[in-house]
DRENKENU-353613 format. One record per residue: residue in one letter; residue number from 1; x, y, z of N, C-alpha, C in turn. Coordinates in steps of 0.02 Angstrom, whole numbers. Example, Ala and Ser with C-alpha at 12.3 -4.5 7.8 and 13.67 -1.06 7.14 Angstrom:
REM residues 2
   r     k     n.c1     n.c2     n.c3    ca.c1    ca.c2    ca.c3     c.c1     c.c2     c.c3
   A     1      660     -284      390      615     -225      390      660     -165      390
   S     2      642     -112      354      684      -53      357      645        2      394
REM end
This chain:
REM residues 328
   r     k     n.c1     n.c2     n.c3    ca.c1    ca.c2    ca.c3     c.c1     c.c2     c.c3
   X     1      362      392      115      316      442      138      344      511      123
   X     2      299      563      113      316      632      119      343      640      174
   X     3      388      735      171      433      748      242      405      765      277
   X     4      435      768      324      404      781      388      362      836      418
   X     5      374      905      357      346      967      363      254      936      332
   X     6      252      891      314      189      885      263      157      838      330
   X     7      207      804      364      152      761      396      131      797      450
   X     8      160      828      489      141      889      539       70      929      512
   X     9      102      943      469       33      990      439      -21      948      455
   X    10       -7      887      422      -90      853      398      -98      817      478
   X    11      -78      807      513      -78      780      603     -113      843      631
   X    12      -81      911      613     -118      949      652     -193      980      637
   X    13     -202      958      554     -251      979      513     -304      926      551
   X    14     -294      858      551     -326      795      551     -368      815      649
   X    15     -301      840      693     -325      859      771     -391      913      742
   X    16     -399      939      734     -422      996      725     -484      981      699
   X    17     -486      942      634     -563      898      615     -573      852      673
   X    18     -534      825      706     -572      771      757     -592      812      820
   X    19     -594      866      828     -608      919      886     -676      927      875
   X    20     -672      957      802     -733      980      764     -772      928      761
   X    21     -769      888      750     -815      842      713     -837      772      765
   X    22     -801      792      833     -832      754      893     -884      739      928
   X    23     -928      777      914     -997      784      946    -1029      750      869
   X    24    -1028      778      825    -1068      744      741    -1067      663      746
   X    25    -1004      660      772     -969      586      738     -987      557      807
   X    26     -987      562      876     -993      526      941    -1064      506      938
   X    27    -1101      544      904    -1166      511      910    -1208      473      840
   X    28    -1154      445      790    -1180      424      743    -1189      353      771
   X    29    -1242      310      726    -1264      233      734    -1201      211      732
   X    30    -1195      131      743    -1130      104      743    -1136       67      681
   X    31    -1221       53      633    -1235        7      587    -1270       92      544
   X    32    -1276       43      476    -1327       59      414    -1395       51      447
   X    33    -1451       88      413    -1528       81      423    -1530       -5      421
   X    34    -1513      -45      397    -1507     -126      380    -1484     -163      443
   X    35    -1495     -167      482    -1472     -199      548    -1436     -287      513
   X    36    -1451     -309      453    -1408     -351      444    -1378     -330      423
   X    37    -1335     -274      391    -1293     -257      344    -1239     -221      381
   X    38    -1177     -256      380    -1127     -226      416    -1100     -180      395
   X    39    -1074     -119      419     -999      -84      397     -945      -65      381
   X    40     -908      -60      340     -823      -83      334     -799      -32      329
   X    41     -752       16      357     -725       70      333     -657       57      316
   X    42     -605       62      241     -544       50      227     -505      111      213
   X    43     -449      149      253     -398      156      221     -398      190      159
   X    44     -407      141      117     -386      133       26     -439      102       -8
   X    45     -450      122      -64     -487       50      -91     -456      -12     -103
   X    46     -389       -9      -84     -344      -57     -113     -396     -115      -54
   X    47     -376      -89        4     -435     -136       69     -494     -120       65
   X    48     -539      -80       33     -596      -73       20     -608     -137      -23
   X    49     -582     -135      -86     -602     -188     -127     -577     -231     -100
   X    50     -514     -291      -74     -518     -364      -39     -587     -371        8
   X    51     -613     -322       49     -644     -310       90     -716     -322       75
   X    52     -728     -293       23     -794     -315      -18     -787     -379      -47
   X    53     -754     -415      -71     -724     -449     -100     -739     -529      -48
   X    54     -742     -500       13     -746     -566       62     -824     -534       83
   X    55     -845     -487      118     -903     -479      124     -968     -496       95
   X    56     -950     -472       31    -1010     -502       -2    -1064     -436       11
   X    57    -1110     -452       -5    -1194     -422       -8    -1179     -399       79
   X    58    -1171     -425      125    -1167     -425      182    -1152     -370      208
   X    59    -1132     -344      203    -1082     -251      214    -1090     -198      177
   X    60    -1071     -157      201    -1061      -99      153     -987      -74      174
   X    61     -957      -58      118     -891      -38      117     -869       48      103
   X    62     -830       66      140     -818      144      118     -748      144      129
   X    63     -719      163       71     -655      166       57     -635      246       75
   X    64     -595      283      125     -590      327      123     -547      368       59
   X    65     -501      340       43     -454      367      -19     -461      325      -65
   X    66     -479      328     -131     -501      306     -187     -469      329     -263
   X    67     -466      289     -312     -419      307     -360     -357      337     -378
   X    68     -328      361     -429     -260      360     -402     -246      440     -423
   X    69     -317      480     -405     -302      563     -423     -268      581     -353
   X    70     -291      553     -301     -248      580     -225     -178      546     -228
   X    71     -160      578     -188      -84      557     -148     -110      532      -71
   X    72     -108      467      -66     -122      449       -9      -59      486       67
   X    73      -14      497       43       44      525       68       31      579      116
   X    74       -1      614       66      -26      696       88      -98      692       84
   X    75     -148      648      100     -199      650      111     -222      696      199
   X    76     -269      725      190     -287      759      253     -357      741      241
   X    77     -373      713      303     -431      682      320     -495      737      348
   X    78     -549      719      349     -605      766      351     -662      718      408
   X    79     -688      787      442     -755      766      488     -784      709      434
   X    80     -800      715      402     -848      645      348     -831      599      367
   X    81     -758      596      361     -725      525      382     -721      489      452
   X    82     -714      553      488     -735      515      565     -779      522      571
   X    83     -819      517      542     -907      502      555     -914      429      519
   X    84     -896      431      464     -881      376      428     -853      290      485
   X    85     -803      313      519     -781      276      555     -799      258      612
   X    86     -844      317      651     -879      327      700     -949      264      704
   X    87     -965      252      618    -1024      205      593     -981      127      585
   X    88     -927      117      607     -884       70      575     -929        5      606
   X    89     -923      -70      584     -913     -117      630     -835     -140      605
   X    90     -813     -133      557     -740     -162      553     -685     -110      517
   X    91     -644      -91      549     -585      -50      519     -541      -71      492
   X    92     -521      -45      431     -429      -95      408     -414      -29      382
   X    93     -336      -26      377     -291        0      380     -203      -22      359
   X    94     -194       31      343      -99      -13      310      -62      -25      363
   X    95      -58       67      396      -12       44      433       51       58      420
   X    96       92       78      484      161       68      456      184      147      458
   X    97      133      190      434      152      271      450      121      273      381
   X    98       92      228      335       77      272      277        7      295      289
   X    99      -41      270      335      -92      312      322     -117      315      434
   X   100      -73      378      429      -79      391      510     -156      421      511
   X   101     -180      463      480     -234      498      507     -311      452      542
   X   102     -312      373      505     -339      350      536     -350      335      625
   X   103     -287      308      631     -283      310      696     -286      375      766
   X   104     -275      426      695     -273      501      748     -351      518      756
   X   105     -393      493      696     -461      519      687     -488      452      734
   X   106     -474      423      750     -489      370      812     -489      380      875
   X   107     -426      429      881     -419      436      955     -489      492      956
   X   108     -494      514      937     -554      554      962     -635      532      949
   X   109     -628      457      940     -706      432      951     -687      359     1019
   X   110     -728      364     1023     -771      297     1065     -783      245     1042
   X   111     -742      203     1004     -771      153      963     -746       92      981
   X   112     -775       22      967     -770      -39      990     -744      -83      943
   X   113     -761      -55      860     -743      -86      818     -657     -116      802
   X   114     -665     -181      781     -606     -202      747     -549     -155      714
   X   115     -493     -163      732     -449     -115      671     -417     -162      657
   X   116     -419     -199      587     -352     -222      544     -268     -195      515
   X   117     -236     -210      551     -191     -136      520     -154     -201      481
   X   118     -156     -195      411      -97     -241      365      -45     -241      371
   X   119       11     -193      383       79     -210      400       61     -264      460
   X   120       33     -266      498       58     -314      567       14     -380      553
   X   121      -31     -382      486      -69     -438      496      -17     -488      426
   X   122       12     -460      401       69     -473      328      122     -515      353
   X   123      150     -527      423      201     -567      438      261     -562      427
   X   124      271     -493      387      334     -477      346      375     -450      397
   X   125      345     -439      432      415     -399      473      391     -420      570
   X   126      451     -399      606      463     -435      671      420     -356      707
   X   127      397     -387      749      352     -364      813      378     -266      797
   X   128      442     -271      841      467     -206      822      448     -143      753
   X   129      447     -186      721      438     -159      648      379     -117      626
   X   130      322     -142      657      281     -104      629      233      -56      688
   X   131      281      -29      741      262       31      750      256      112      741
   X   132      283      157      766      283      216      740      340      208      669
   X   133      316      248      605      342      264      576      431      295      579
   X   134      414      337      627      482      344      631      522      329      667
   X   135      501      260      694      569      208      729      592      170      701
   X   136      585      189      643      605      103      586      691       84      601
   X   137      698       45      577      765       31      575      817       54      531
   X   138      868       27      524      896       70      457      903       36      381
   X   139      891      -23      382      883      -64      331      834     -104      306
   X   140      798     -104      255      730     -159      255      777     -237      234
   X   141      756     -284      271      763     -341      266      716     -379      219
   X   142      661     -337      189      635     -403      139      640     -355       66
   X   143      707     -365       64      722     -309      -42      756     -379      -46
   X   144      811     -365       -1      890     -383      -21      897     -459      -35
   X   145      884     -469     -114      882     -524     -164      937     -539     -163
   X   146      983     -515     -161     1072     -544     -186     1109     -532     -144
   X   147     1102     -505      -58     1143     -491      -33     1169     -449      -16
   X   148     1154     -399      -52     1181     -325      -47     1146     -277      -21
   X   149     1185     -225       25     1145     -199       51     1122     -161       39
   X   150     1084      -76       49     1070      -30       38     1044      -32      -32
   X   151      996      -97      -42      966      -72     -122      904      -64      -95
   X   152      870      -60      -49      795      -59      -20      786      -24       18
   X   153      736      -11       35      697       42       82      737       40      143
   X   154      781      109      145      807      107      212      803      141      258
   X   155      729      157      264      686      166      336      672       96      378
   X   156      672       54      340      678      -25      396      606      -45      364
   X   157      557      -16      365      491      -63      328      473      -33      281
   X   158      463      -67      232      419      -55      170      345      -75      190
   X   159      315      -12      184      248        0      214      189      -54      167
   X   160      217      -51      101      182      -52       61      152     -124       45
   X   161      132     -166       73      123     -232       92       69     -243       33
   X   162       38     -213       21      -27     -250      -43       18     -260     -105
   X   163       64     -236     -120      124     -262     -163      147     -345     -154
   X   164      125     -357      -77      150     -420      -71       79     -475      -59
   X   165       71     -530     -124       28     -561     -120       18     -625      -61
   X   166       46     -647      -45       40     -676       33       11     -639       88
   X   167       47     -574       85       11     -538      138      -56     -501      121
   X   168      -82     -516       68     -156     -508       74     -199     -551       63
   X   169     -146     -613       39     -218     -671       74     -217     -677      153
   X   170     -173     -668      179     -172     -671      252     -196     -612      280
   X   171     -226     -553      245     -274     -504      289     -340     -536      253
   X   172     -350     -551      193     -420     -559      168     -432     -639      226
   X   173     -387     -690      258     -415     -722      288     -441     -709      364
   X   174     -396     -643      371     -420     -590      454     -489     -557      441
   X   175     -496     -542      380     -558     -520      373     -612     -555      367
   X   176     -594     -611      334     -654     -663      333     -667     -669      416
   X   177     -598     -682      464     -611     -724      534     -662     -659      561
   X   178     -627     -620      556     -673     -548      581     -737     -529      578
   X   179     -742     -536      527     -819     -554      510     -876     -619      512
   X   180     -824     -652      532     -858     -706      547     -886     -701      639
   X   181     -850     -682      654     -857     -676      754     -901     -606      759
   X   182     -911     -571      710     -948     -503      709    -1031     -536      674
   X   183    -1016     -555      634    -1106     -598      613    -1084     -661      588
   X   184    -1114     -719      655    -1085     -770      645    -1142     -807      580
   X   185    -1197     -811      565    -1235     -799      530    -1213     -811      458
   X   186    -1178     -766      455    -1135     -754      378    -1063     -804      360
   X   187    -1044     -845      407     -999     -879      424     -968     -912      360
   X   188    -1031     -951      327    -1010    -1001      278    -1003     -961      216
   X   189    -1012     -898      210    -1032     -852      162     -963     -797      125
   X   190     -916     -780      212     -866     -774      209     -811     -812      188
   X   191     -826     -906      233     -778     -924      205     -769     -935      152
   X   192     -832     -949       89     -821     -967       44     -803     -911      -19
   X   193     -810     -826       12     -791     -787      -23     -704     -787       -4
   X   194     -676     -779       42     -610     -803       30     -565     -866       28
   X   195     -612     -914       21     -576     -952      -35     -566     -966     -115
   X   196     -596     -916     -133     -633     -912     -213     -564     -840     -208
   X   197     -576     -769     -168     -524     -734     -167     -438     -761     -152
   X   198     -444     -809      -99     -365     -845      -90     -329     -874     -177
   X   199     -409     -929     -207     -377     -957     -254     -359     -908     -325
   X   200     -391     -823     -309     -343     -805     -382     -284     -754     -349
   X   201     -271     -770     -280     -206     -723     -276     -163     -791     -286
   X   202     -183     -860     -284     -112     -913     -298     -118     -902     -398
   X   203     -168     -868     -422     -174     -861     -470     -104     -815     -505
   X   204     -106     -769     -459      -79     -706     -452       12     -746     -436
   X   205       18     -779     -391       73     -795     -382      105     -844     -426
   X   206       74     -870     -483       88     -918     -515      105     -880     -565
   X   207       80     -823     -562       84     -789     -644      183     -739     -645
   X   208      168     -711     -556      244     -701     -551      305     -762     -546
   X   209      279     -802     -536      336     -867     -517      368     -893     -591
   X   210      309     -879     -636      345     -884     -703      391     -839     -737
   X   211      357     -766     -715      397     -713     -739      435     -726     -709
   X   212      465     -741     -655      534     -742     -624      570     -793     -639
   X   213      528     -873     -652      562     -921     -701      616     -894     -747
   X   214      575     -836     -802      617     -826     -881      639     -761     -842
   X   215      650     -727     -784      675     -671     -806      727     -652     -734
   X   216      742     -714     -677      751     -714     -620      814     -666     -608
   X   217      851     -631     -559      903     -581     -574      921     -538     -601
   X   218      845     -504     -642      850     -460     -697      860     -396     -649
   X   219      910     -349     -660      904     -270     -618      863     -240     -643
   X   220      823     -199     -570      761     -124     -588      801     -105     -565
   X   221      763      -46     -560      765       23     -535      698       40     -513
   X   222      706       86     -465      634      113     -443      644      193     -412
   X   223      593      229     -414      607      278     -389      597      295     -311
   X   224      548      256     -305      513      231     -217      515      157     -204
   X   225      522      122     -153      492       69     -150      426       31     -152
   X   226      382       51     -173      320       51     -153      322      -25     -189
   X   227      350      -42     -270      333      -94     -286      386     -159     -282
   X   228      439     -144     -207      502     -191     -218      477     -271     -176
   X   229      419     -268     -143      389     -330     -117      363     -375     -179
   X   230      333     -353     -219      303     -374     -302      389     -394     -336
   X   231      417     -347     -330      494     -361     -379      525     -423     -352
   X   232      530     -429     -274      568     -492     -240      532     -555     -239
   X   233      470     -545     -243      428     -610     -277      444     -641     -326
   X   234      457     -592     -398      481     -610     -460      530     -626     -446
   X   235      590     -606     -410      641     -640     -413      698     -581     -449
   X   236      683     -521     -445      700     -467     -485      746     -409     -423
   X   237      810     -397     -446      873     -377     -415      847     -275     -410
   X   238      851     -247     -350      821     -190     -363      899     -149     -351
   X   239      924     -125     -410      988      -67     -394     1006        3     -380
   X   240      943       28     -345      931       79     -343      971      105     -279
   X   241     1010      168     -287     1032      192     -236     1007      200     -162
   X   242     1018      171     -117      974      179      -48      954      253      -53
   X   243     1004      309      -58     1007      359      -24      923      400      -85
   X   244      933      357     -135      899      402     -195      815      397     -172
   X   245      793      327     -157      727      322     -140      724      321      -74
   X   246      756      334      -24      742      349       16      728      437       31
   X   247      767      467      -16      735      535      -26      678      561      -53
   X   248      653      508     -141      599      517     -135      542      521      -90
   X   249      568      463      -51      495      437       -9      483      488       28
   X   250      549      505       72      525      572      116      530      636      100
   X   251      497      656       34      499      702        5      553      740       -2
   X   252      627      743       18      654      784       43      719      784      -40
   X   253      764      850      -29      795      846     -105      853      770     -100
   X   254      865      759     -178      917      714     -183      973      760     -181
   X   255     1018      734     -166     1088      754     -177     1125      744     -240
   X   256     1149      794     -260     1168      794     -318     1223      743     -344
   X   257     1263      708     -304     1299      655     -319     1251      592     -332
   X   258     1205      574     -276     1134      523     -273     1119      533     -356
   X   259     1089      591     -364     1058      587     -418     1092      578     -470
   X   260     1152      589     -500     1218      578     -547     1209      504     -545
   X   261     1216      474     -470     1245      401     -485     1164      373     -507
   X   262     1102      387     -481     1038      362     -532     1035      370     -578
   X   263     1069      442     -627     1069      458     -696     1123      386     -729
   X   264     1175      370     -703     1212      337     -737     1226      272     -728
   X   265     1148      255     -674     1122      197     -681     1083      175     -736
   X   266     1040      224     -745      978      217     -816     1042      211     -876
   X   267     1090      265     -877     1115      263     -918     1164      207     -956
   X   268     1180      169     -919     1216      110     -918     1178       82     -962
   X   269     1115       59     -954     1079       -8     -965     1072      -72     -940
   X   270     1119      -65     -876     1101     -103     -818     1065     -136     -820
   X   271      996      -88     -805      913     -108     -778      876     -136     -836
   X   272      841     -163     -818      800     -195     -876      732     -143     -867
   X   273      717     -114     -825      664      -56     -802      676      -38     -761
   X   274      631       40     -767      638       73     -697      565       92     -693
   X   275      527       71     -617      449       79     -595      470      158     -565
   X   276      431      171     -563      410      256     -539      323      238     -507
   X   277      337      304     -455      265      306     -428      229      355     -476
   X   278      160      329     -512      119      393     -522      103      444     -511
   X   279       82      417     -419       48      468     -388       92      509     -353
   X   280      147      513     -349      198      568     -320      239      579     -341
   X   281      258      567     -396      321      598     -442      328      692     -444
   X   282      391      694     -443      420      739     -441      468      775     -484
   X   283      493      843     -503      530      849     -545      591      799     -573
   X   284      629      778     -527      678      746     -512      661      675     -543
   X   285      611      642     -518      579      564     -546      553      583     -619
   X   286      513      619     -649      490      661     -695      573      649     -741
   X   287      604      673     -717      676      671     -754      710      611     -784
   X   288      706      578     -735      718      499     -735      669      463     -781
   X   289      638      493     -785      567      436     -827      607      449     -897
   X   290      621      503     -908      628      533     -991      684      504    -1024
   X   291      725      531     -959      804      474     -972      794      421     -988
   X   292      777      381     -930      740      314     -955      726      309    -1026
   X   293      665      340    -1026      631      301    -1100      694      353    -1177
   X   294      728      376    -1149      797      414    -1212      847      365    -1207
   X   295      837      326    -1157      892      282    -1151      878      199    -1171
   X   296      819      204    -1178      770      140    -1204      770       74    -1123
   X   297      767       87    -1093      748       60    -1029      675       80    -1015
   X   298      640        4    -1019      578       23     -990      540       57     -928
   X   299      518       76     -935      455      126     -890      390      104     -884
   X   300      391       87     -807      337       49     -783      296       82     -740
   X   301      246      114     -740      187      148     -700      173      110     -610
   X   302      196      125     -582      140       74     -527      116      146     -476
   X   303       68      121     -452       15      153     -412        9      131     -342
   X   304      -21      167     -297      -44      134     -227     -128      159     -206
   X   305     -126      156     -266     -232      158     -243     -246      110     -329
   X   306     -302       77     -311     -310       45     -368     -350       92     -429
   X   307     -325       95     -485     -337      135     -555     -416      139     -576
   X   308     -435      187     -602     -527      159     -613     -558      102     -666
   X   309     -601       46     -623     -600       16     -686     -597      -64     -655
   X   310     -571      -48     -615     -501     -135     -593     -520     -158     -511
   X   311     -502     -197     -499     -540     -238     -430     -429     -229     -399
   X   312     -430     -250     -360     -379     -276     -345     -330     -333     -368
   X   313     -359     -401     -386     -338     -450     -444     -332     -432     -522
   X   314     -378     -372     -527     -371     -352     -589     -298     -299     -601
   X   315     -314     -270     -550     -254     -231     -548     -179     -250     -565
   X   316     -169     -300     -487     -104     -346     -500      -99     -397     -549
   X   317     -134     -388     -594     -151     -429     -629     -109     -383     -711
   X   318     -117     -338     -694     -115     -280     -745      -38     -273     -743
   X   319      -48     -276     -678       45     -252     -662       96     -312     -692
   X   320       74     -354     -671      102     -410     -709      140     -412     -771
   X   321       85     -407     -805       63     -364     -878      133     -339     -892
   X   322      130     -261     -864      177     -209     -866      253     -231     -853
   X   323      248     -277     -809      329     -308     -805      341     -349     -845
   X   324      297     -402     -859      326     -433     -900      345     -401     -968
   X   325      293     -356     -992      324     -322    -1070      401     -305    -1040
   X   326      393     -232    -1002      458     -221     -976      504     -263    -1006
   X   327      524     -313     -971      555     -365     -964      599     -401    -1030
   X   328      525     -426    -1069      531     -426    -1144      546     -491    -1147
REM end
């Protein structure tokens, strides 16, 4: 996540629309003109699309953050949106501290609806884990492939759970149950949209189980964690300085030794790649990319909103793609 000066801002920006926008939003419908047609409000489209994906015709979906021109990070939320949510019958959400404004643009409605939050429906982490952002622990427990410590997210959770394909068949099956006890009606309709969605994320996991077959212990690099749940699937060793992505994440500077020892990680040839975030790169990562590709170590794009064009299976599907060339 961005530092702490950015999230303040956007907490106090976000109070301030839900002040405003309390009376607009307290008295919106709870449904569409369609009294059969339910509501979904997501987060991301990353849960927008699974979300549609099990719904069907049945819903209507509104993804609050969409494509990958925003920074979900530094997103500041707007009256639209708690009005948006205000109309909800089902909420999902990540979770975890990456996308707080939902829950802040909540406290200031009246609402009955469902909230899905994916970190806690993912299983990845213990009870403790996925509350406030900034109680994490000091080590993430699901990087560390070989043992070692401090190669992973060491705020204690990696927020970033749609990286991890288990844990979104296990929200797309909360969503099906969810919707099933909300219009029972639609029952057989849901289940059979996530089982058609379950069978191409084993699609999805079959396709990494191979890459990790031919390529198991290979070292990345990354500049954030966002994609080290996807890497430990493959079976893929992440050597990235704790201290280095953990600065990206919270916006804050690297230290100039940190960054030396990342320079003369790429430089080695160590890594077989190094992933970078799109959507928040920075001078510093920007730097790293160039090295990288001067140093002939692949450079791998990943994102946290899905790209235009692509469903969610298509997406990870893509990514795949990208590692395996990587890889070679």
């Amino acid at each position: 996540m961005k530092g702490t000066t950015n999230t303040r801002t956007t907490l106090v920006a976000i109070t301030l629309i839900a002040a405003a926008g309390l009376a607009l939003a307290g008295c919106a419908p709870a449904q569409t003109d369609d009294a059969d047609t339910l509501t979904i409000v997501a987060s991301t489209d990353v849960y927008g699309d699974i979300a549609a994906s099990i719904a069907g015709d049945r819903a209507t979906v509104t993804s609050i953050i969409t494509g990958t021109a925003q920074d979900p990070h530094s997103y500041e939320a707007t009256a639209r949106d708690q009005l948006a949510l205000s109309r909800a019958d089902l909420i999902i959400e990540n979770g975890g501290g990456f996308d707080p404004f939902i829950d802040t643009l909540l406290a200031g409605l009246d609402s009955s609806a469902p909230v899905l939050t994916a970190t806690e429906i993912s299983g990845l982490f213990d009870e403790d884990d996925h509350g406030d952002a900034d109680d994490h622990g000091d080590t993430d427990s699901h990087g560390d492939t070989d043992g070692h410590e401090g190669h992973d997210h060491s705020d204690g959770v990696n927020e970033h759970v749609w990286y991890s394909f288990e844990a979104m068949d296990a929200l797309a099956a909360e969503i099906a149950h969810s919707l099933e006890e909300i219009d029972p009606d639609g029952a057989d309709e849901y289940a059979a949209n996530y089982a058609e969605f379950s069978g191409e994320i084993d699609g999805l996991l079959e396709r990494a189980h191979e890459i990790g077959a031919a390529h198991a212990g290979a070292a990345v690099a990354v500049t954030e964690a966002a994609p080290l749940l996807l890497f430990n699937e493959i079976g893929l060793v992440n050597e990235t300085p704790a201290e280095f992505s953990t600065a990206v994440e919270n916006g804050t500077d690297v230290a100039p030794a940190v960054l030396l020892q990342m320079r003369s990680l790429i430089e080695s040839g160590e890594v077989a790649l190094l992933a970078y975030n799109e959507q928040t790169s920075g001078v510093e990562t920007e730097q790293l990319v160039s090295l990288a590709r001067d140093s002939d170590v692949a450079v791998v794009a990943i994102a946290e909103t899905i790209p235009d064009g692509l469903n969610y299976v298509s997406w990870m599907d893509e990514n795949l793609d990208n590692i395996e060339a990587a890889l070679g």
